[in-house]
C-alpha positions as CSV (number, residue, x, y, z in Angstrom):
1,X,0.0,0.0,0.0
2,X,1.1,3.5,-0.9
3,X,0.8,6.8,1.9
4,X,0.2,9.2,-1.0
5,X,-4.1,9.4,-1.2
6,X,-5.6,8.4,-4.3
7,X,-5.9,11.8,-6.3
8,X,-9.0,9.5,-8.1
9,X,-11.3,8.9,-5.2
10,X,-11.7,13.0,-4.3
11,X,-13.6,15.7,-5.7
12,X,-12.2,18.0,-8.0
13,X,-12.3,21.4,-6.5
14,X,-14.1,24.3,-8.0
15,X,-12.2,26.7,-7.3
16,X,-8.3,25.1,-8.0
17,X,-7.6,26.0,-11.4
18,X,-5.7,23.3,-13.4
19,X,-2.8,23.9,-15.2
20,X,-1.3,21.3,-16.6
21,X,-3.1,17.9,-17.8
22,X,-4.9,15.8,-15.6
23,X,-2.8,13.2,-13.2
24,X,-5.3,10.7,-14.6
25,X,-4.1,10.9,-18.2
26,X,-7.3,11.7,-19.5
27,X,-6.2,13.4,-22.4
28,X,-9.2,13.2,-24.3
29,X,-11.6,14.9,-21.6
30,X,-13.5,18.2,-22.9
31,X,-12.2,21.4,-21.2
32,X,-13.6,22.4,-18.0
33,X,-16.1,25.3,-18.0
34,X,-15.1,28.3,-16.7
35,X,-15.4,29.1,-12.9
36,X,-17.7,31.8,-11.1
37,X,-15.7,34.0,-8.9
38,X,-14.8,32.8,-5.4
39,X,-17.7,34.7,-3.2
40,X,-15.0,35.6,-0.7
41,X,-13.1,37.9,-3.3
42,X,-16.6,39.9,-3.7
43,X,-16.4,43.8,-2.3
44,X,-18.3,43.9,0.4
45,X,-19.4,47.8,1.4
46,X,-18.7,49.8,4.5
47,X,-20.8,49.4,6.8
48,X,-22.6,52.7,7.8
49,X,-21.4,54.2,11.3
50,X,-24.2,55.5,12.7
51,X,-21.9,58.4,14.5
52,X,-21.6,59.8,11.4
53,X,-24.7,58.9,9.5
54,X,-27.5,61.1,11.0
55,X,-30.3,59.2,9.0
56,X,-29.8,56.4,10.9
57,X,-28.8,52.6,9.8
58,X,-30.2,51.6,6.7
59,X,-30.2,48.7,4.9
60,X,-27.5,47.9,2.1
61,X,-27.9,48.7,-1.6
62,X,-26.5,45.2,-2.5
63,X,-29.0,43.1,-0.3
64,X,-27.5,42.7,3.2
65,X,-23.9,42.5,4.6
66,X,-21.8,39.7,3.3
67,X,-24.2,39.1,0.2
68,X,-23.9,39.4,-3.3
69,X,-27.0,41.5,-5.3
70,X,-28.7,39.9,-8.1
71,X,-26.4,41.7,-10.9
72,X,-23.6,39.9,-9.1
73,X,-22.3,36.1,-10.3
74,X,-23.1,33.8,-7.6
75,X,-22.0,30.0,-7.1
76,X,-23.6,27.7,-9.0
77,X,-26.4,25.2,-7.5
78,X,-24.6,21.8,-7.7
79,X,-25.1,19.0,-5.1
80,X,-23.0,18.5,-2.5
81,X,-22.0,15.7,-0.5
82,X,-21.5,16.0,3.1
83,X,-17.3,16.1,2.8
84,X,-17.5,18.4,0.0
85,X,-17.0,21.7,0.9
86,X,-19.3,23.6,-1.5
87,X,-22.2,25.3,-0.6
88,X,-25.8,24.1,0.3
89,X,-28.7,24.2,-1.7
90,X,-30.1,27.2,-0.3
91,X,-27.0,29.7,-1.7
92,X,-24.2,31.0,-0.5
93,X,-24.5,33.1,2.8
94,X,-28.0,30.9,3.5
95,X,-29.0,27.2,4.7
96,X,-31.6,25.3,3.5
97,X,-33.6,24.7,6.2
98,X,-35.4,21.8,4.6
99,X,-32.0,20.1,4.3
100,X,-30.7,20.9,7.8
101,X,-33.0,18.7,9.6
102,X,-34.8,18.3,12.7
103,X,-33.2,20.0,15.2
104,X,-31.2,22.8,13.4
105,X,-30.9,26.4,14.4
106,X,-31.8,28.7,11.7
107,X,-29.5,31.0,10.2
108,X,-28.8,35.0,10.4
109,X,-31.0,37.0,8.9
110,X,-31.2,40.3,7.4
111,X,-32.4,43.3,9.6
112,X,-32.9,47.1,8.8
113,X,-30.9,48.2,11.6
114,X,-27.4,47.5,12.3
115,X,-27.8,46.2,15.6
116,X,-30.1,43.7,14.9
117,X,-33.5,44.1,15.1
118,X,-34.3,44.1,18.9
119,X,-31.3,46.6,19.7
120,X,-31.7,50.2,18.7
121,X,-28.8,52.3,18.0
122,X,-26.9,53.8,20.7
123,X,-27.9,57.6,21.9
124,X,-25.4,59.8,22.5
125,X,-27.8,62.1,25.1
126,X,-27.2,61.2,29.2
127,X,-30.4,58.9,30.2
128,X,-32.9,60.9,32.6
129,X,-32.0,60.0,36.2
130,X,-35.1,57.7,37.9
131,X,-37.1,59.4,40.1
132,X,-37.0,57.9,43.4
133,X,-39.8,57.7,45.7
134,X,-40.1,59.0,49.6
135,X,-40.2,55.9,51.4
136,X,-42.3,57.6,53.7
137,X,-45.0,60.7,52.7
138,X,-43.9,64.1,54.0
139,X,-47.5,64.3,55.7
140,X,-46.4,61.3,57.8
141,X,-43.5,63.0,59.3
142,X,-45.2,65.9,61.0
143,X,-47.8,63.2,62.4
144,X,-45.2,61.3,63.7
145,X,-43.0,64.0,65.8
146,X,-46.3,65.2,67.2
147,X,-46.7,61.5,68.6
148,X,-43.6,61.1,69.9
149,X,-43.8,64.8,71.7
150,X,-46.9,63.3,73.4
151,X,-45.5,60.4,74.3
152,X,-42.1,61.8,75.6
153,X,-44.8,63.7,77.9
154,X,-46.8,61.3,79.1
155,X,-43.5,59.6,79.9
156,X,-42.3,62.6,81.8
157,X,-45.4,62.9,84.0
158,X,-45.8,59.2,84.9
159,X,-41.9,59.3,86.1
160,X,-42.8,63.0,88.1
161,X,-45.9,61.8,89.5
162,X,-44.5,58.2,90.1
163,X,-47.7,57.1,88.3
164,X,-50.5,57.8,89.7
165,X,-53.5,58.8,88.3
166,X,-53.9,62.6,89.8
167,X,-50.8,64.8,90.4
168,X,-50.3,65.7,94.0
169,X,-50.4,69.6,93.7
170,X,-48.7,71.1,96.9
171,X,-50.4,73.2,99.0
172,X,-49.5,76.4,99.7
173,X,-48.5,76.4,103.8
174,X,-50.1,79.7,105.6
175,X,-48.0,80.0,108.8
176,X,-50.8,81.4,111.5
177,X,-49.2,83.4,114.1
178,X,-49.7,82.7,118.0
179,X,-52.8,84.4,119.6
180,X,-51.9,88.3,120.7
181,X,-51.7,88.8,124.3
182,X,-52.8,92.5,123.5
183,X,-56.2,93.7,124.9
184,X,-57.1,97.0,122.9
185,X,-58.6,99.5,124.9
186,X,-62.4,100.2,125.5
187,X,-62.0,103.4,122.8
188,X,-59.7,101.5,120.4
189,X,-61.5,101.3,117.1
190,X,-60.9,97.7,115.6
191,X,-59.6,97.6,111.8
192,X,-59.5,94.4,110.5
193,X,-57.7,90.8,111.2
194,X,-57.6,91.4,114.6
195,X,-56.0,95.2,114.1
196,X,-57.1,98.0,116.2
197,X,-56.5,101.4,116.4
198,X,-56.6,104.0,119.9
199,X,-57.8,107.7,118.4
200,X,-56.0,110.5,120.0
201,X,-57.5,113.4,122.0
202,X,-58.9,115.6,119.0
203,X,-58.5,112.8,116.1
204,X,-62.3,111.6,114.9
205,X,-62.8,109.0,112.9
206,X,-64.1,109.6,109.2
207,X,-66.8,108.0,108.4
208,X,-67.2,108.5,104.9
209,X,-64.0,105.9,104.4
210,X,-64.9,102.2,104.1
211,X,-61.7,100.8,102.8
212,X,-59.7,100.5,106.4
213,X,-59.9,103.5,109.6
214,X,-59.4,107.1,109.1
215,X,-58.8,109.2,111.9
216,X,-58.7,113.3,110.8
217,X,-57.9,116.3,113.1
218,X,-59.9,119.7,112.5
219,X,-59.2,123.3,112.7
220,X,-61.5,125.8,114.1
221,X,-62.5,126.4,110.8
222,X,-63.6,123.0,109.7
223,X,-60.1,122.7,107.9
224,X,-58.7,119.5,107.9
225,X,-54.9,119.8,109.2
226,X,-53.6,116.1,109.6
227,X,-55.1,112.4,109.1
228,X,-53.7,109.0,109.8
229,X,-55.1,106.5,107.5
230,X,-55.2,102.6,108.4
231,X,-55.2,100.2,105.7
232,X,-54.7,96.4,105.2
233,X,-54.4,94.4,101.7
234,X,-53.3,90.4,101.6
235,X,-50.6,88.8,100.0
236,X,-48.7,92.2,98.4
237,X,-45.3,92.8,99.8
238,X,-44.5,95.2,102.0
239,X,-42.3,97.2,99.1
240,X,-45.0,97.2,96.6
241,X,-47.9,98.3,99.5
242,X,-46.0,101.0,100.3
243,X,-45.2,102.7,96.7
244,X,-48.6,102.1,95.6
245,X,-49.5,104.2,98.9
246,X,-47.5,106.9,98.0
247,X,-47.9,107.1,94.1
248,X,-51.8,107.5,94.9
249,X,-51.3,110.5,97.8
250,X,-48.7,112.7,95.1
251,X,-50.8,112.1,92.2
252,X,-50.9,115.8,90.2
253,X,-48.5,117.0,93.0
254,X,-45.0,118.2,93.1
255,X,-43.3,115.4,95.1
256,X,-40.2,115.0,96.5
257,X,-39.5,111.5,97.4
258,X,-37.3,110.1,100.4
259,X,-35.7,106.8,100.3
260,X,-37.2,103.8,101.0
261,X,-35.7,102.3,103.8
262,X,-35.9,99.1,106.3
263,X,-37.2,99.1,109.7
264,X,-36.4,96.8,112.3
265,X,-39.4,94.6,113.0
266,X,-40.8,95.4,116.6
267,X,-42.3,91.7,116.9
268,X,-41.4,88.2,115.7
269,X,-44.9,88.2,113.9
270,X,-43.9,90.6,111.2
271,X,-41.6,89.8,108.5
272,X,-41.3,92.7,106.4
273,X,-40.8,96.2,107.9
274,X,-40.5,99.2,105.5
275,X,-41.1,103.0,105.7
276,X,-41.3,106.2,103.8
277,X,-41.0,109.9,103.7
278,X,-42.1,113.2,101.2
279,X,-42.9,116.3,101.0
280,X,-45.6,117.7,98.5
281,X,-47.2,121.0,97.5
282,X,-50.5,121.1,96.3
283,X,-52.7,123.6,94.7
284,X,-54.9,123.6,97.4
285,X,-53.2,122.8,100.8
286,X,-50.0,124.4,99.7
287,X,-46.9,122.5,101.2
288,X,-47.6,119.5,102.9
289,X,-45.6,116.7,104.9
290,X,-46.2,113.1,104.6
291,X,-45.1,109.5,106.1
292,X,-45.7,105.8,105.0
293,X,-45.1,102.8,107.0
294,X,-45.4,99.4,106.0
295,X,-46.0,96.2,108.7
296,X,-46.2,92.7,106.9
297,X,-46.9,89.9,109.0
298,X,-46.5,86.1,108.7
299,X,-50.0,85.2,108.2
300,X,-49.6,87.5,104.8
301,X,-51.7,90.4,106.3
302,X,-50.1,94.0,105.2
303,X,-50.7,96.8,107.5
304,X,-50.2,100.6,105.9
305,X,-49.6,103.5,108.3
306,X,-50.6,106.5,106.0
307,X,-50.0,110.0,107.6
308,X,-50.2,113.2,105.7
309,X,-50.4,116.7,107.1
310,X,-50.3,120.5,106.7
311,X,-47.0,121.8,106.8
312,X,-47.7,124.3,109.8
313,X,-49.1,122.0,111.4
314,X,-46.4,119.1,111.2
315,X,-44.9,119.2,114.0
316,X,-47.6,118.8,116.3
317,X,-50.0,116.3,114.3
318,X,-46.3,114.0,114.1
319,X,-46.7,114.3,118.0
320,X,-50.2,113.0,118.6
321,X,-50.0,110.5,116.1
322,X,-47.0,108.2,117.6
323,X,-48.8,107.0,120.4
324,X,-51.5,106.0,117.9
325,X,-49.3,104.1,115.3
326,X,-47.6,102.6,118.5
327,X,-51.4,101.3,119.5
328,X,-51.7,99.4,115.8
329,X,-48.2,98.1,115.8
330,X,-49.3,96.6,119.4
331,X,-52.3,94.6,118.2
332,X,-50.5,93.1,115.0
């Protein structure tokens, strides 16, 4: 047996062009006819870019990529054998699906766009960002920190009130003070809260005044010359008593004001001890003299001493009103 293959038993191939005379010695055999061109010499166009082609792709003059048009030679339909090499029935570029069988995938095929026909062509514009939605709507949020206020409450007063139902609310403590061992006189004209007052010789009381005692001394005449007033008002300090005291009495007047200064508390009932001095001059009285003191006890009852007098006549009303101030401060 020879290694060289028997040139006889294979196919002549199509597209080998034979030069000299055949290795069989056939020299009697007609010429061959000529061959079509090989398909993969064909020119195959450009295919379009579509970064330069604004009218998109389109599809080729000729047919398709890779294909020949009809005005071009194609191969010629000659059976093949299934160690051949030539092309199926169907063409070149194509299969024949009825000779593929049962089971075969079908070939490419021809699309108008150049990325197939279920890609579109690339954009050279940034996509829209996507809209991403609140996880939670804004009208939630208020809702919510308006609970949780409430609750932090709630929280707050259980822990204050150490849960119960009702808050204790304290209650203000009114320290009463010990029963006086005073015992006003038979003439002592009684003020209010247990206050009295002993009138003077020549001091009446005015009856037209319903808000605390008056007491008034007279000239001949009829004139008023001095009066010592005895008022009371409930939880005021003794401060504020006293300049409200003394704003009303040098309303409209030319005032000039002492300083208001501390007293020492004649009794361990009183807590607050203040006093005040002026001098006036009115259109009517002409220059007048004037005196405020203050008591506060502990029990939160305020007593005013209010004196005002003629200036001629100061001297003398100051004298017989001490031993009537001194009767008040005793029944405090």
């Amino acid at each position: 047996m020879s290694n060289k293959r028997d040139k006889s038993q294979q196919p002549d191939n199509p597209w080998v062009r034979k030069t000299g005379p055949d290795d069989d010695g056939d020299d009697g055999a007609a010429p061959e006819e000529e061959l079509p061109p090989s398909p993969w010499s064909l020119e195959v166009p450009p295919r379009p870019s579509p970064w330069t082609d604004p009218a998109g792709p389109a599809a080729p003059a000729n047919g398709g990529w890779g294909r020949a048009s009809t005005d071009q030679p194609t191969a010629p339909d000659r059976p093949a054998t299934p160690d051949s090499g030539t092309a199926a029935a169907g063409g070149w570029g194509k299969t024949d699906e009825s000779a593929a069988g049962p089971g075969a995938g079908s070939g490419a095929t021809e699309t108008s766009s150049s990325w197939g026909d279920k890609v579109g062509s690339p954009s050279l514009r940034r996509p829209e960002p996507v809209k991403k939605k609140p996880p939670v709507p804004p009208l939630l949020l208020p809702i919510a920190g308006g609970l949780a206020v409430v609750l932090l409450v709630a929280v707050a007063l259980v822990v204050l009130t150490g849960g119960d139902d009702k808050a204790k609310t304290p209650t203000p403590t009114v320290t009463t003070p010990p029963a006086s061992t005073y015992t006003p006189p038979a003439n002592a004209i009684a003020v209010d809260h247990g206050v009295s007052i002993v009138p003077a010789n020549g001091w009446s009381l005015l009856a037209t005044e319903t808000q605390g005692k008056q007491l008034v001394t007279y000239a001949p005449n009829r004139e008023p010359l001095a009066f010592l007033w005895v008022r009371q008002k409930l939880n005021v300090s003794a401060n504020t008593y006293l300049l409200g005291i003394v704003e009303g009495e040098t309303e409209n007047e030319n005032t000039q004001l002492g300083d208001v200064r501390n007293l020492p508390c004649p009794k361990d009932v009183l807590v607050e001890c203040v006093a005040i001095t002026y001098t006036s001059t009115t259109a009517k009285s002409g220059k007048v003299q004037g005196s405020v003191e203050v008591y506060r006890r502990k029990d939160g009852v305020v007593t005013a001493l209010d004196f005002r007098s003629s200036a001629t006549y100061a001297a003398k009303a100051e004298s017989e009103a001490a031993p009537m101030k001194q009767s008040v401060i005793d029944s405090l």
